[in-house]
C-alpha positions in Angstrom: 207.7 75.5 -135.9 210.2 74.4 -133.3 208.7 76.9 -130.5 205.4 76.2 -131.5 205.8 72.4 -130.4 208.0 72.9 -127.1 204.7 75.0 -126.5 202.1 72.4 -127.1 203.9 70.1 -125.4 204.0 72.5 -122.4 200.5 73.0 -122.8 199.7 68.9 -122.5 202.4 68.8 -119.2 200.5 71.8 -117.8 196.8 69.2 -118.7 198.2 66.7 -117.0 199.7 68.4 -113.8 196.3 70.4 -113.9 194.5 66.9 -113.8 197.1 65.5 -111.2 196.6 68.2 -108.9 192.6 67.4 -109.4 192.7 64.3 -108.2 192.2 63.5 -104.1 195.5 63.3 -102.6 194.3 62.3 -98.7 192.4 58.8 -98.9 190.3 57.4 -95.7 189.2 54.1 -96.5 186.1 52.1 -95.2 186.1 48.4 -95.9 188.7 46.0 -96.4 188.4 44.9 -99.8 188.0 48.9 -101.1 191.5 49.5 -99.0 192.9 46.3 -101.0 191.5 47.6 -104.6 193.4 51.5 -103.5 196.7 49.2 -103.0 196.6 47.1 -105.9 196.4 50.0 -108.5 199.1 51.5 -106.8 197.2 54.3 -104.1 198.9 53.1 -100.8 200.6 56.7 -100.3 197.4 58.2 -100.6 195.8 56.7 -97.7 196.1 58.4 -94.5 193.7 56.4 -92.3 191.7 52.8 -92.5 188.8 51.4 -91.3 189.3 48.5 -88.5 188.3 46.1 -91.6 191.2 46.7 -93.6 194.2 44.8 -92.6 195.9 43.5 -95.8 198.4 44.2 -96.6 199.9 44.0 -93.3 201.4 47.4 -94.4 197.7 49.1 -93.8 198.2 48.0 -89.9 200.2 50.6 -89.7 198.0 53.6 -90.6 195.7 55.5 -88.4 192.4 53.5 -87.4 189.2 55.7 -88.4 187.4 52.7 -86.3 184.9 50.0 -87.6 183.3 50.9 -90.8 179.9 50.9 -89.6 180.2 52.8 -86.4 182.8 55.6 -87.8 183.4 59.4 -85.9 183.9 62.3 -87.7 186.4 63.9 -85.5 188.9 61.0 -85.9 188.7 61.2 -89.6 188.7 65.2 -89.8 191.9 65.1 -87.9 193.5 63.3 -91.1 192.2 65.9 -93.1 191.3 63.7 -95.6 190.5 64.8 -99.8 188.3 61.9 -100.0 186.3 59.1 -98.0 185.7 55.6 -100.1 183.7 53.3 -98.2 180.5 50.7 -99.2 177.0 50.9 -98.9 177.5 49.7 -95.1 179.6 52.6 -94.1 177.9 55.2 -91.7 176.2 55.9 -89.9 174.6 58.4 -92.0 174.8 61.5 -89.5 178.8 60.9 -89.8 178.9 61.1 -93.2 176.8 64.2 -93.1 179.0 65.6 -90.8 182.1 64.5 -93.0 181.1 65.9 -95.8 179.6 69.6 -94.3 183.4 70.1 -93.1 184.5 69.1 -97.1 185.6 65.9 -96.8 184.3 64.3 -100.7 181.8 60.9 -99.6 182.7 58.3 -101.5 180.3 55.0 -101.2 180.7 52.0 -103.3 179.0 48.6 -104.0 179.3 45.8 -101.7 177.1 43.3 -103.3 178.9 39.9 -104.0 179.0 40.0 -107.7 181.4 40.7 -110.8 179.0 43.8 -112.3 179.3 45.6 -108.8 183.7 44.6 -108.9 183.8 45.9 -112.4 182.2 49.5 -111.2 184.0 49.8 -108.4 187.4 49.3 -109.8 186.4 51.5 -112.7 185.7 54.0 -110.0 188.7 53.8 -108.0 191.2 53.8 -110.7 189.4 57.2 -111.9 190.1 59.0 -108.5 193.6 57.5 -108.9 194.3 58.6 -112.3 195.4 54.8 -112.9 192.2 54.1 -115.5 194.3 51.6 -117.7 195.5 49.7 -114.9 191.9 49.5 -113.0 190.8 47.6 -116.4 193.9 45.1 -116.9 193.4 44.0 -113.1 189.8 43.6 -113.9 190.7 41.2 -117.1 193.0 39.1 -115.3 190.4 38.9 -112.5 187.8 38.0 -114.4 190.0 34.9 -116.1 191.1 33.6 -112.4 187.3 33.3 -112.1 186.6 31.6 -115.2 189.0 28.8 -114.4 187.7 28.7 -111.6 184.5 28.0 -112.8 185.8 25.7 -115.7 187.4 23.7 -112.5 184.7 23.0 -110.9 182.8 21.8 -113.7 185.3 19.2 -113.6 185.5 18.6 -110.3 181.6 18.4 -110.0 182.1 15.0 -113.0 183.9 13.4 -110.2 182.1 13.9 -107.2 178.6 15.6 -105.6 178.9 19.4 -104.0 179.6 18.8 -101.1 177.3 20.1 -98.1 178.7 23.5 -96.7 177.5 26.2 -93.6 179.7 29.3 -93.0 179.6 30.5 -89.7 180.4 33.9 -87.8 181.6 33.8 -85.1 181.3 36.9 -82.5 182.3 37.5 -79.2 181.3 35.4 -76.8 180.8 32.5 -79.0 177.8 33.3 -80.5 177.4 31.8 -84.1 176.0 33.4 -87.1 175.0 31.2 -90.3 175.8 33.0 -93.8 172.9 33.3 -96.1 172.0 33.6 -99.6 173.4 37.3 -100.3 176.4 37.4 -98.3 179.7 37.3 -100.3 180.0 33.9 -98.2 177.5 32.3 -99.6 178.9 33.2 -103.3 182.3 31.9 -102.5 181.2 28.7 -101.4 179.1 28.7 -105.0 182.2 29.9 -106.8 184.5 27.5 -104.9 182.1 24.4 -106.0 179.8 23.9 -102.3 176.4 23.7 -101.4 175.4 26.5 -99.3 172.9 24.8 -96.6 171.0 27.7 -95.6 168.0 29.3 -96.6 167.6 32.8 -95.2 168.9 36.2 -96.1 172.7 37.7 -94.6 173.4 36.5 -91.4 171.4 35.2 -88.8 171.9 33.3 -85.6 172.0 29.4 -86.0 170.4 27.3 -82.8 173.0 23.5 -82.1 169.5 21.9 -83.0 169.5 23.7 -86.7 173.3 22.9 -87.0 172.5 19.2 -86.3 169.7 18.8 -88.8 171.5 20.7 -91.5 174.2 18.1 -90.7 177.0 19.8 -93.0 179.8 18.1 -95.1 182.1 20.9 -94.4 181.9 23.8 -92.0 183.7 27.4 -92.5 184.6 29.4 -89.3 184.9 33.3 -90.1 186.0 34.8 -86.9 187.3 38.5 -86.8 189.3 37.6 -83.2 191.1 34.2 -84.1 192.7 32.6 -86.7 194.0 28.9 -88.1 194.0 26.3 -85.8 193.4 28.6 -82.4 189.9 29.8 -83.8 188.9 26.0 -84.9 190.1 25.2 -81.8 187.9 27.8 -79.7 184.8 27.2 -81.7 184.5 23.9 -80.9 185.4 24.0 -77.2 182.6 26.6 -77.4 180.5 24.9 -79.8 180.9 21.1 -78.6 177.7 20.4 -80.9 179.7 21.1 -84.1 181.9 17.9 -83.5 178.2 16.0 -83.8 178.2 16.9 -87.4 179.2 15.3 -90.1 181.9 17.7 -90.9 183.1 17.7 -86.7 183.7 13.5 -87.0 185.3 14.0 -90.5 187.7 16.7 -89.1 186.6 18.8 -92.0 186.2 22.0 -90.1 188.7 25.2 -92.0 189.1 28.6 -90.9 188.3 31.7 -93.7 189.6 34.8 -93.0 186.6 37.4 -91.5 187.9 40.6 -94.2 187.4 39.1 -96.8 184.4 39.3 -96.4 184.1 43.1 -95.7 183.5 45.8 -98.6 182.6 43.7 -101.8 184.9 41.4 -104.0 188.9 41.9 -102.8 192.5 40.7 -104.6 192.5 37.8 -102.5 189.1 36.1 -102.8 190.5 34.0 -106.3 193.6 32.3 -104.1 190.7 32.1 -101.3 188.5 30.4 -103.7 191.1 28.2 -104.9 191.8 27.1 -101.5 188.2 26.7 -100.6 188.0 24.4 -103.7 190.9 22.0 -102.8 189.4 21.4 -99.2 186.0 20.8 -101.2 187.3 18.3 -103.5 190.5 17.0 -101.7 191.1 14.4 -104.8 190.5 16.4 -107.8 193.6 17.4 -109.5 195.4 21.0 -108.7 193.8 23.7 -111.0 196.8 24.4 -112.9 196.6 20.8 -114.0 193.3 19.8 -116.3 192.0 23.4 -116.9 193.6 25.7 -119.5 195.2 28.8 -118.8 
């Protein structure tokens, strides 16, 4: 009886090797928030190269650059000899990823879209190439109730004052500006985190100084993917000298959002993003640990 157990536990450690040994070993990763997810449930030693998007933690900066996640090369990435490529719907271009996957390399493309549904199967998807199932769904849980306080929030925070009038903007190289749309994943945090989205068009689309002025926003959000803080506020508007016309320019209510978050779908950080969003939104409601259950 004795041998016949020591067996069929060596039978299930054998499984579970077997299943181990399955899995991808060699990550590439296209998009920041996908590169976030594979930290978070514990897949940092898989990765062997990033995409130019994925720069949290600062612990990724240190991996091999596979270059920007819609302009990729396939002989940069076969060098790494990846198991596996996870990247989003914008990840290409598609003659790459051909190429990529004739030489073996496994294609991998998730969901970018703005939305929990897409998070949910995504997460689901990498914590099954990770072997880390369980974990996948507890991160999704707790996830899911950062954004219901969230939302419960600013219900609140709506009692006490109007949504307050918000345009995102892009900002390239060279100044050019870009105003978020309807389905970007800027647009839905400005929702989430309680604004009023001004614009009307789809994804991103350049915004004339005569647009800006007539939208006249409240509050104006400055993703640039070359500046941060106070040094990209400060370059947009010595650039931009219209923006200090607007409401938002006089009332000094002008705050910087970091450009990857923006990349790959839903990431870790967008509830502490959100949260921050909020409190520059509604600078007199109370702190969201105070007022809204936990």
């Amino acid at each position: 009886m004795r041998m016949k157990t020591l067996l069929a536990c060596a039978g299930v450690l054998l499984s579970q090797m077997a299943v181990a040994d399955a899995l991808p070993q060699r990550w590439v990763s296209a998009g920041g928030a996908l590169s976030e997810w594979v930290v978070a449930l514990g897949g940092e030693n898989k990765l062997v190269g990033v995409d130019s998007t994925s720069q949290y933690p600062r612990s990724l900066r240190s991996l091999p650059s596979i270059g920007y996640q819609r302009a990729l090369a396939a002989e940069g990435i076969l060098a790494l000899k990846p198991d596996i490529l996870v990247g989003s719907a914008e990840t290409g271009p598609p003659p790459v990823l051909a190429q990529l996957k004739a030489a073996g390399v496994r294609i991998e493309l998730l969901a970018a879209k703005p939305d929990v549904p897409s998070l949910q199967h995504n997460l689901a998807r990498i914590g099954q190439w990770l072997g880390k199932e369980t974990e996948a769904q507890g991160l999704m849980a707790a996830y899911q109730q950062r954004l219901e306080r969230q939302a419960a929030w600013v219900e609140q925070a709506r009692q006490q004052q109007p949504a307050p009038r918000v345009l995102m903007l892009l900002s390239h190289a060279g100044g050019n500006l870009q105003a978020a749309g309807k389905d970007t994943l800027a647009a839905w945090m400005i929702a989430q985190a309680g604004g009023q989205n001004l614009t009307e068009h789809n994804g991103y689309k350049p915004v004339s100084n005569e647009a800006m002025l007539a939208l006249d926003p409240q509050v104006i959000l400055i993703a640039s993917s070359r500046l941060q803080g106070d040094a990209a506020k400060a370059a947009l508007l010595e650039q931009n000298p219209i923006l200090a016309q607007t409401r938002a320019g006089r009332e000094g209510r002008v705050l910087e959002i970091d450009a990857t978050l923006l990349v790959g779908g839903l990431g870790p950080r967008v509830p502490d993003a959100l949260e921050t969003l909020s409190k520059a939104f509604y600078p007199s409601a109370p702190p969201q640990t105070a007022g809204v259950s936990r």
